[in-house]
N, C-alpha and C positions, 0 to 999 in steps of 0.2 A: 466262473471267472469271465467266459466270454459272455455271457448273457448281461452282466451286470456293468459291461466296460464301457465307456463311453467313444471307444473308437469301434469307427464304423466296418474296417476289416475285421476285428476282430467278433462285431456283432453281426457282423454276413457269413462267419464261419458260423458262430450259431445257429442261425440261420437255416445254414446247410444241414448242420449234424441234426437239427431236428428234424428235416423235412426228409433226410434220410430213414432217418427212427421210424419215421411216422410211416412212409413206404413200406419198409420193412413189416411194420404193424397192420397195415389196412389195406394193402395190394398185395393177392396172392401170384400175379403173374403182373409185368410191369409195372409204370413208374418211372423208369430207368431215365425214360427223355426228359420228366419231369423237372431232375435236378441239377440241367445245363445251365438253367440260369440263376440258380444259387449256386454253384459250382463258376461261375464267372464271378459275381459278384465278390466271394472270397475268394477270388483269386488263387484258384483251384483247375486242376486240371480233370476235365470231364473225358470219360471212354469207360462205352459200355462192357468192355470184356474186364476193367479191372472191377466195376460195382459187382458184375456177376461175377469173380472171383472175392468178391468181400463178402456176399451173400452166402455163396458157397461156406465160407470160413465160416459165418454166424452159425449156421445151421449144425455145421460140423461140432464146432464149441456149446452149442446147445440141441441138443437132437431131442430131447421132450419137446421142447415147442415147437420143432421144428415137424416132430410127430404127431401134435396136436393140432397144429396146422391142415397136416394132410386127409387127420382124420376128419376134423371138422369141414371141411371143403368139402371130401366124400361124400357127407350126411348132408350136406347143402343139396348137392348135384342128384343124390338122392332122392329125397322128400321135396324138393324147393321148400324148404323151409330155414330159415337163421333163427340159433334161440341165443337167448343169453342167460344161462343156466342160472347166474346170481340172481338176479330180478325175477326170472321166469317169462321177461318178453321175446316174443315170437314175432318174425318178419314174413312173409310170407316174398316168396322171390316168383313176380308173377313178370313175363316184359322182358327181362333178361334173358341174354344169350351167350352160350359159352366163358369166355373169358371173366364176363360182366356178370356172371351167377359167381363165379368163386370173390370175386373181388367186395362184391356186395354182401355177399355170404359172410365174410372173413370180416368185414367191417361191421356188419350189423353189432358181435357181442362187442368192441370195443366203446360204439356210439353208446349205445344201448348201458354198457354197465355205468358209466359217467352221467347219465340220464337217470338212473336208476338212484345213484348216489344224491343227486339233485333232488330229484322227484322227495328221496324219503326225508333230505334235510328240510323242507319246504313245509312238507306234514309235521314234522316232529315241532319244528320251530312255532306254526301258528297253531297247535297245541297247547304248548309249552307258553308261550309271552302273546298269543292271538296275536299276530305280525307277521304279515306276507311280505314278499320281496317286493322293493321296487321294481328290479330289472330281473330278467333271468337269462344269462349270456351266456348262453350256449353251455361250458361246462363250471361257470359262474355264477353266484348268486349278489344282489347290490342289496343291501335294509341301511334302514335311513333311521336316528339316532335321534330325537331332540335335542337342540341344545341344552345343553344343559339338566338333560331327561336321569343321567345315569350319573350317580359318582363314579370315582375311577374304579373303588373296588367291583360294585355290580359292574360296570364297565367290563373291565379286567376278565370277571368271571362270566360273562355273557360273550367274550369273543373266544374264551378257553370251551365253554359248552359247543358252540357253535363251528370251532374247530375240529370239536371231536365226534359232534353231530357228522360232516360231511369226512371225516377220516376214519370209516368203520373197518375192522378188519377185513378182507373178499374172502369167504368161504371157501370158494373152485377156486379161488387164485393161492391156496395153501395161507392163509390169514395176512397174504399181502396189503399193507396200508400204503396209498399213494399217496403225498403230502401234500399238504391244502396250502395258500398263500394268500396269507390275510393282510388287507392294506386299510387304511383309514384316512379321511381328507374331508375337508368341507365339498370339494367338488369334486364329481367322477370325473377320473381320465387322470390326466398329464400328473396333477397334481395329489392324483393318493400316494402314499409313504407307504411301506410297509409296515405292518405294526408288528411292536418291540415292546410291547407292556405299557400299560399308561391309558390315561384320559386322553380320548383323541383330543 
């Protein structure tokens, strides 16, 4: 609801809650100051002892991840090594210090599996139709359409393949699918839709 509103408090609390998430996700120690200024913008009150009492409460309500956190960081500090067990990419953590090895640690399998998911839609797809992406943004893919190249049906069933292509179940993540968001438009940006079935 807030992501999709057109008022702007409501779209700085998103904002927020994502860039929360996303801390939570990819920083094993701070962050914290990070989200003063999404926490202004929704018009939010920032202090550090109630996120680390929210932290606290996350971990409490999930202590698997919260264990696999710890563990994972361990084997970081470890080896200097980040793997991302889905893919089998390995970072090597050379440069870092302290803080900066678990943080980097703890983010590599997140970048990594999103990269991983890309990387195999990219192969499967120019197998499949010989069709590489125009763009490849970061955890995005752009392909480009002739006009006129595809009726609605192939249409239709070339954006359902291609949905399922980049929405594989995660193996290590117990067959979690993260959901893909498919848009369509004569021009990238402002102007793609979401697609809803149909002939763009």
């Amino acid at each position: 609801e807030w992501r999709a509103s057109h008022d702007p408090a409501l779209k700085a609390r998103y904002t927020f809650a994502k860039n929360n998430s996303y801390r939570r996700l990819y920083a094993y120690t701070g962050g914290i100051n990070s989200l003063k200024g999404p926490c202004a913008k929704a018009g939010l009150k920032w202090s550090r002892k109630l996120f680390e009492g929210l932290d606290m409460d996350w971990f409490r309500r999930y202590p698997r991840a919260a264990e696999w956190r710890r563990q994972h960081v361990a084997q970081c500090r470890q080896t200097r090594l980040a793997v991302c067990r889905e893919w089998g990419y390995v970072r090597r953590l050379h440069g870092q210090q302290g803080p900066e090895v678990d943080n980097v640690g703890l983010d590599h399998p997140m970048q990594a599996g999103i990269a991983g998911v890309v990387n195999r839609t990219v192969d499967i797809v120019q197998k499949r139709w010989d069709v590489l992406p125009l763009v490849n943004m970061h955890d995005g893919l752009l392909y480009g359409v002739p006009e006129g190249g595809l009726d609605e049906l192939d249409f239709n069933q070339s954006v359902d393949a291609l949905r399922c292509m980049m929405q594989p179940p995660l193996r290590t993540l117990g067959g979690l699918v993260i959901p893909v968001e498919v848009k369509v438009g004569e021009w990238w940006g402002t102007e793609m839709q979401e697609w809803k079935g149909g002939a763009p």
